[in-house]
N, C-alpha and C positions, 0 to 999 in steps of 0.2 A: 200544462200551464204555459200560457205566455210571460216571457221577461221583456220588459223594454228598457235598456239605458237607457236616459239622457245624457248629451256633452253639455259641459259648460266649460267656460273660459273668462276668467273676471268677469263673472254675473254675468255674461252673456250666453244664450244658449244656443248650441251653432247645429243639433245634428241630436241623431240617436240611434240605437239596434233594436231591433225585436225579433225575436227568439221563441219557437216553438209554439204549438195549437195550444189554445185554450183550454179543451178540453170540455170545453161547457155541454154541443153536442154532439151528436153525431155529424160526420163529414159530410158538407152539404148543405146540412140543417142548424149548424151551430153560428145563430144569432151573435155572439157576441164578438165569433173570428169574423162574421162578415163585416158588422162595426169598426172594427178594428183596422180592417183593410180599407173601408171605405172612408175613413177620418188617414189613414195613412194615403192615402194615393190624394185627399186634397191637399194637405202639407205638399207633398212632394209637385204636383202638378199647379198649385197657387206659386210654390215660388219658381219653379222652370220656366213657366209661361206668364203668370202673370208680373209675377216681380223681375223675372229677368233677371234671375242670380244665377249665379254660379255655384253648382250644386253636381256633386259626385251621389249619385245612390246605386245600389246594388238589391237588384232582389231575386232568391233562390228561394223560389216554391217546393223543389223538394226538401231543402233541409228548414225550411219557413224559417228563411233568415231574411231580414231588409236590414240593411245601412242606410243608413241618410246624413249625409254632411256637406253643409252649406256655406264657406267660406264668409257670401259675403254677411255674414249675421255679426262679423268681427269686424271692429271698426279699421284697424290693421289691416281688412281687407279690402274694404269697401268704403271709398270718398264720400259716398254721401251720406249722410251720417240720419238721415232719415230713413233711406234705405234699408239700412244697416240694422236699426230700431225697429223697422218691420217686419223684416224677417226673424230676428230673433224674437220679440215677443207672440210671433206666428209658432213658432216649434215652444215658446215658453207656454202660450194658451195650451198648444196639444198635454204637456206632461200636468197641465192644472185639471185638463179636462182626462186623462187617463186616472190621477189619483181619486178624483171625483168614482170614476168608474169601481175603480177598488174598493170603496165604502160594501158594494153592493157585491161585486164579483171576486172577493176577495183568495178563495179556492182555484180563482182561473184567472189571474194578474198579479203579474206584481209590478211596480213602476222603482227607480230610483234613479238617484242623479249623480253622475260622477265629475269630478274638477278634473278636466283634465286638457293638456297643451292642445290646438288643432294637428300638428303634425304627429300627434302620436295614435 
């Protein structure tokens, strides 16, 4: 099963982890981790390159772990406050489009969202 946190921080959502294979199929062939990877790396490569945020991630293929944390999705981080607005309703879409997924995949996802500080 995959896990994915989401962060949040006063309604905004700034980041998230995901955590281990889905399980759906065999290595290779399992549809649902390719999804997964491939909705994660636009998150990750929309806001690097196209929004130009300031964004710490980490990914470890052997232990299929990603971090994503995106400062500027906080408006404390980020002046412009449209900016700001973009990027987090970008990783808020991702956890509306991961629960969506759950409906269906519910054996091989779970999603949930945690309040918690950016510096922690």
């Amino acid at each position: 099963m995959t896990k994915i946190v989401f962060f949040r921080e006063n309604g905004h959502f700034y980041g998230f982890e995901e955590q281990g294979h889905t399980g759906f199929g065999e290595s290779g062939n399992d549809i649902l981790c390719a999804a997964l990877s491939a909705m994660t790396m636009l998150i990750i490569n929309t806001l690097e390159i196209s929004y130009a945020a300031d964004i710490d991630y980490e990914i470890d293929e052997g232990a299929t772990n990603i971090r994503v944390r995106c400062r500027a999705a906080l408006p404390e981080y980020e002046p412009d406050e449209r900016k700001s607005y973009a990027v987090s309703g970008l990783i808020q879409g991702y956890f509306y489009q991961l629960n969506d997924l759950t409906e269906e995949y519910y054996d091989f996802l779970e999603v949930e969202v945690e309040d918690v500080p950016f510096g922690k």
